[in-house]
C-alpha positions as CSV (number, residue, x, y, z in Angstrom):
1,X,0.4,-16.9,-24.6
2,X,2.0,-13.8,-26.2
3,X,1.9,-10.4,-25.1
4,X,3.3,-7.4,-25.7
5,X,4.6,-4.8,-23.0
6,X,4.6,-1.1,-22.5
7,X,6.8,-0.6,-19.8
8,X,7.9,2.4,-17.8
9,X,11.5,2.5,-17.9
10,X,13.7,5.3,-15.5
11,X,17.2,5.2,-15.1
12,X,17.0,7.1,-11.7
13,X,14.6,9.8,-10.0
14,X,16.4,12.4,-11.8
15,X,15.5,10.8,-15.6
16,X,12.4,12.4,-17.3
17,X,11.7,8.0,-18.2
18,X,9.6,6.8,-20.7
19,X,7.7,4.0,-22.0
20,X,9.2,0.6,-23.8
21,X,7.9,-1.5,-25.7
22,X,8.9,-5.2,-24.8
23,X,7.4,-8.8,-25.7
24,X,6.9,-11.6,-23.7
25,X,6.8,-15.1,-25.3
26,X,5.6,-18.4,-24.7
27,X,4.0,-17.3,-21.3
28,X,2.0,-19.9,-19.3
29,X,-1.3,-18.9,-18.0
30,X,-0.4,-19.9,-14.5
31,X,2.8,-18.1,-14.1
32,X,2.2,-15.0,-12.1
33,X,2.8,-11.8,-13.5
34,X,6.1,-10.9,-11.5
35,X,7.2,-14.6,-12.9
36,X,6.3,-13.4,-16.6
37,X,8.5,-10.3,-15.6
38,X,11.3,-12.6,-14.4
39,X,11.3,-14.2,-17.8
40,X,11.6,-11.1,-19.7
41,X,14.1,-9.9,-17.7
42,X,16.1,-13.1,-18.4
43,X,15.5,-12.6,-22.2
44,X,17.0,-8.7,-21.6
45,X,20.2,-10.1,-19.5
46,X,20.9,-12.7,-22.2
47,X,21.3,-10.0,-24.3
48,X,23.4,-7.4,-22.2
49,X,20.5,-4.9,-21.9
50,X,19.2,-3.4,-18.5
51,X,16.6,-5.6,-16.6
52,X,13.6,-4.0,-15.7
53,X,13.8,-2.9,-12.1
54,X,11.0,-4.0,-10.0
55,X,10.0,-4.8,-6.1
56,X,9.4,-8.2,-4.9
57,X,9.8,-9.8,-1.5
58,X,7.4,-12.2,0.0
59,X,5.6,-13.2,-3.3
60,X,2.7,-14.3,-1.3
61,X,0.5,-11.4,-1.0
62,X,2.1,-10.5,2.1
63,X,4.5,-7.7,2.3
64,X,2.9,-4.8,0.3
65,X,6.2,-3.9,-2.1
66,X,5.0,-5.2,-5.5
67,X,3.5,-2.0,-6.1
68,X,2.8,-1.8,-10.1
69,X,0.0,0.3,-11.9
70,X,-1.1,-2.3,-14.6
71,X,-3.4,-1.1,-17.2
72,X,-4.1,2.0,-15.4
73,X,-5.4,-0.2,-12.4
74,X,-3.1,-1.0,-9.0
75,X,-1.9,-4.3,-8.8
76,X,-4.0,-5.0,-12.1
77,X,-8.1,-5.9,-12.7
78,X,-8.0,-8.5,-10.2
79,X,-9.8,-7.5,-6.9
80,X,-7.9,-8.0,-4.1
81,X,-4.9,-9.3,-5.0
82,X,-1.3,-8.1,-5.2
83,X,0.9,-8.4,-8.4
84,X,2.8,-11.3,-7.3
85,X,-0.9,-13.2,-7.1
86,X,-2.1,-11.6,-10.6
87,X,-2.1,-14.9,-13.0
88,X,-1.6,-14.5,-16.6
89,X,-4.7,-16.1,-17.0
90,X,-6.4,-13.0,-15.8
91,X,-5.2,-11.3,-19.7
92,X,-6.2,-12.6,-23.2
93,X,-3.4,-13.7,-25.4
94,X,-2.0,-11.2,-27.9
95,X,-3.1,-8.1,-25.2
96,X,-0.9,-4.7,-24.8
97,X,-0.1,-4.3,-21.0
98,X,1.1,-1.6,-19.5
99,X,3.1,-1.5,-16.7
100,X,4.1,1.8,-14.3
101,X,4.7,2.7,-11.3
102,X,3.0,4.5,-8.1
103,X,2.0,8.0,-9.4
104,X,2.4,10.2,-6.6
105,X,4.4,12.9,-5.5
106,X,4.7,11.3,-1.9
107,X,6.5,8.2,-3.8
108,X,9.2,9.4,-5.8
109,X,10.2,7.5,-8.5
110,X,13.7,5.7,-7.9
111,X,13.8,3.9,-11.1
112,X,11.5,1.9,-13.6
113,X,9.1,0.5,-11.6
114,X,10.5,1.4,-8.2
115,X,9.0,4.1,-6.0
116,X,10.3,5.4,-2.4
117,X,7.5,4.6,0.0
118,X,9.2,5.3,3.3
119,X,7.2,8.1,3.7
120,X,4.8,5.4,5.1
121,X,7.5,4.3,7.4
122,X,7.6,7.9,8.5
123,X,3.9,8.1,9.2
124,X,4.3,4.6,11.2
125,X,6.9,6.2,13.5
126,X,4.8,9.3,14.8
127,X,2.2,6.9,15.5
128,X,5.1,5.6,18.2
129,X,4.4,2.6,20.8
130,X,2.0,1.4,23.0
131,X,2.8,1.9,26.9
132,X,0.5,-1.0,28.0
133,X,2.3,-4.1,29.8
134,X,0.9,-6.9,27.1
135,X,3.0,-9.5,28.5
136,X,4.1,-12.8,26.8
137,X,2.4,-15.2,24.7
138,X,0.9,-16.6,27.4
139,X,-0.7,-13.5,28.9
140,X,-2.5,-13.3,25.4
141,X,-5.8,-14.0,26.7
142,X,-5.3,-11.8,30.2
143,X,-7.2,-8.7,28.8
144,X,-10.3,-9.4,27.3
145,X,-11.6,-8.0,24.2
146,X,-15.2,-7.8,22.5
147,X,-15.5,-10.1,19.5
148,X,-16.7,-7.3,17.0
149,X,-13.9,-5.4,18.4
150,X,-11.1,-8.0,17.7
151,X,-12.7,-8.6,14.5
152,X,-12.7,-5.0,13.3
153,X,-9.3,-4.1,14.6
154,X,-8.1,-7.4,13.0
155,X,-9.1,-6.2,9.5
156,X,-8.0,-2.8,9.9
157,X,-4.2,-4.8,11.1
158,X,-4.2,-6.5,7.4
159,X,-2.7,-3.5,5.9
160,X,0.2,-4.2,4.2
161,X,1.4,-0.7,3.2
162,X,1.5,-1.5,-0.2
163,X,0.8,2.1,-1.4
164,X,-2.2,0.7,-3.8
165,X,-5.2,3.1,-2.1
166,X,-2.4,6.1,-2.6
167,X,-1.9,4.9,-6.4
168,X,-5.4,4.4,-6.9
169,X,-6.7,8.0,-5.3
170,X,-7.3,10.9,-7.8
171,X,-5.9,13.0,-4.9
172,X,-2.9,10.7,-3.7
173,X,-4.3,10.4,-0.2
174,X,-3.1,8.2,2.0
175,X,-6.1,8.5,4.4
176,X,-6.7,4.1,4.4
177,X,-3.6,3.7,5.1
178,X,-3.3,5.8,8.2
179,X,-7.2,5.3,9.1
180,X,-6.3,1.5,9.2
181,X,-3.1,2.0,11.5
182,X,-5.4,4.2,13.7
183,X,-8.1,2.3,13.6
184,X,-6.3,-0.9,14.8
185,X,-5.1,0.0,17.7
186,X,-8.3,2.3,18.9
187,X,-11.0,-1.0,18.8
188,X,-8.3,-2.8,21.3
189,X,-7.2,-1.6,25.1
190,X,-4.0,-1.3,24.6
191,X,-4.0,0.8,22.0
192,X,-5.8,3.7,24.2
193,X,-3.6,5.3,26.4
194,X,-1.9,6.8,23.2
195,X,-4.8,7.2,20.8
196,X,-5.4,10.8,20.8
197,X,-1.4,11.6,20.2
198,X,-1.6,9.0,18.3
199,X,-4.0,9.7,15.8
200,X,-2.6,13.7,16.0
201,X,0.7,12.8,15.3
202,X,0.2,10.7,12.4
203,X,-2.1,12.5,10.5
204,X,0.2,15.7,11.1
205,X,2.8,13.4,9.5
206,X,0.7,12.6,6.4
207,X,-0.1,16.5,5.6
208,X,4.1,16.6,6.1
209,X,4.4,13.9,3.6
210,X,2.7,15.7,1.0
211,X,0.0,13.3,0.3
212,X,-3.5,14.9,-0.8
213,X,-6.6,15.1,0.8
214,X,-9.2,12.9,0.8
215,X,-12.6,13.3,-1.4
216,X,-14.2,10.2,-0.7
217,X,-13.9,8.4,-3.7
218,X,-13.3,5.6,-2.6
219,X,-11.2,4.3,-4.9
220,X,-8.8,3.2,-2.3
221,X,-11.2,0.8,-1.0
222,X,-11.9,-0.5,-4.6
223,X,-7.8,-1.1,-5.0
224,X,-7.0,-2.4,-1.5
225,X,-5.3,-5.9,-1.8
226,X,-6.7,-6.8,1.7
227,X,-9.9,-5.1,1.3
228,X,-9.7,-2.7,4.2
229,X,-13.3,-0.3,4.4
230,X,-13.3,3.1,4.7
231,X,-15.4,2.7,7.3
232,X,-12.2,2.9,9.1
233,X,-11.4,6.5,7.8
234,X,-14.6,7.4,9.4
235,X,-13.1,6.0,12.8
236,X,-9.9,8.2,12.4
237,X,-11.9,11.3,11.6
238,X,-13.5,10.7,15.1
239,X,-10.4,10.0,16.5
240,X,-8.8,12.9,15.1
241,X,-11.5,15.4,15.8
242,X,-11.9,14.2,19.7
243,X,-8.1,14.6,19.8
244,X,-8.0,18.2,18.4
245,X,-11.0,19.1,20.9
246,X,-9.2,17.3,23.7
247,X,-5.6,19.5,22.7
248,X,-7.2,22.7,22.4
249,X,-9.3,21.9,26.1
250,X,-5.6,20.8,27.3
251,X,-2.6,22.4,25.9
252,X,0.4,21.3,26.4
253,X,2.4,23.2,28.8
C-alpha cells in the first residue's frame, strides 16, 4: 500500500508551521499507523532531513500521548481506538492523509505533532488526594462497594488523558476529562470526604486552563478511545452545583 501524507510540520511553538507533503511506500496493511510513521521517518533520517516529531509511549492503547488529528478526526475513523491501534488497513491504498495535531489553545503546540498537555496534569493536582485509610492489597475487599457503583466508577477510571474529547470539541472543553476524574472517585467511599473541594477545585482549574465551555455536543464522547459517557459530566454538574451551594451555606473562614 501507497499513501501520500499531508503532515503538519512546526519547528517549535513559536513557528507559524505548515503542511508537508510526504509519501509512504510499500506499507503493510497490518502495520499500525505510528509503525507507518516510523518508516517514514527512517526514509527522512536516511536522508539527513528532520524526522517528524511525534508522541508515543506505551503503544498499547494505554497511556493517552499519541494524540494526532487524522483526517480531521482524533485518533483517526476508527471508534475507540488510539493511533498506536489505528491499522493501515483502516485506509484505501493510494489515499491522502492528513496528519495534525491537538487544536486547542489549552495545548500549545511544541513542535509538529507535539502538543503540551500538562495542563491536564494541572487539573489532576487541584483535584489532590484522598484522606481515607485504604490499606494494603489485602484490605481491598474491607470496604464494600455496590456493583453498579464499582462498575460506573470503573469506566469513568479508564481515562487516559489523551486530550482526544478536547481535540474533538468545537469549544475545546475539557468537561469528559474532568467529569471522568470526578466522577470516579464520587461512585466509591473513599472518594467522599473530598468530593465537594474536589470537584470545586478542579473545575476552577479547567476555567484557569483556558479550555472552553461545554455545549453538549458530544463529540467528546464520539472521540473517546475508552468510550467514557457524558453521563458522567451530568455527575460533575451535580457534584459541582451541591458544592457551590454547600460553599456559599459554609464559607470558609
Amino acid at each position: 500500500m501507497n499513501f501520500t501524507l499531508r503532515v503538519w510540520r512546526q519547528k517549535d511553538a513559536n513557528d507559524k508551521g505548515a503542511f508537508q507533503k510526504y509519501s509512504a511506500h510499500n506499507v503493510l496493511s497490518d502495520m499500525s499507523f505510528l509503525e507507518m510513521l516510523d518508516e517514514v521517518n527512517n526514509e527522512l533520517i536516511a536522508k539527513n532531513e528532520e524526522p517528524i516529531a511525534f508522541e508515543s509511549d506505551c503503544r498499547e492503547g494505554i497511556c493517552g500521548t499519541c494524540c494526532q488529528m487524522i483526517d480531521g478526526e482524533a485518533h483517526g475513523p476508527e471508534s475507540g481506538t488510539t493511533v498506536c491501534q489505528l491499522f493501515m488497513r483502516s485506509f484505501k491504498d493510494g489515499d491522502t492523509i492528513v496528519i495534525e495535531p491537538w487544536r486547542a489553545s489549552a495545548f500549545p503546540i511544541l513542535k509538529d505533532l507535539v502538543v503540551d498537555r500538562s495542563a491536564f496534569d494541572s487539573i489532576i493536582a487541584a483535584g489532590g488526594f484522598i484522606s481515607a485509610n485504604v490499606g494494603g492489597a489485602k484490605d481491598a475487599n474491607t470496604m464494600l462497594v455496590p456493583k453498579p457503583e464499582s462498575d460506573t466508577a470503573m469506566d469513568a477510571a479508564q481515562c487516559i488523558g489523551c486530550g482526544a474529547c478536547v481535540a474533538a470539541c468545537p469549544n475545546a472543553s475539557a468537561m469528559l476529562f474532568v467529569a471522568a476524574k470526578v466522577s470516579h472517585l464520587a461512585h466509591l467511599p473513599q472518594g467522599q470526604p473530598e468530593k465537594a473541594k474536589r470537584a470545586l477545585a478542579m473545575v476552577s482549574k479547567m476555567d484557569e486552563a483556558g479550555f472552553g465551555n461545554c455545549r453538549n455536543f458530544y463529540e467528546c464522547e464520539a472521540a473517546c478511545p475508552k468510550e467514557i459517557s457524558v453521563e458522567h459530566i451530568a455527575r460533575l454538574n451535580r457534584e459541582y452545583g451541591a458544592a457551590a451551594l454547600l460553599s456559599k451555606q459554609n464559607p470558609p473562614a
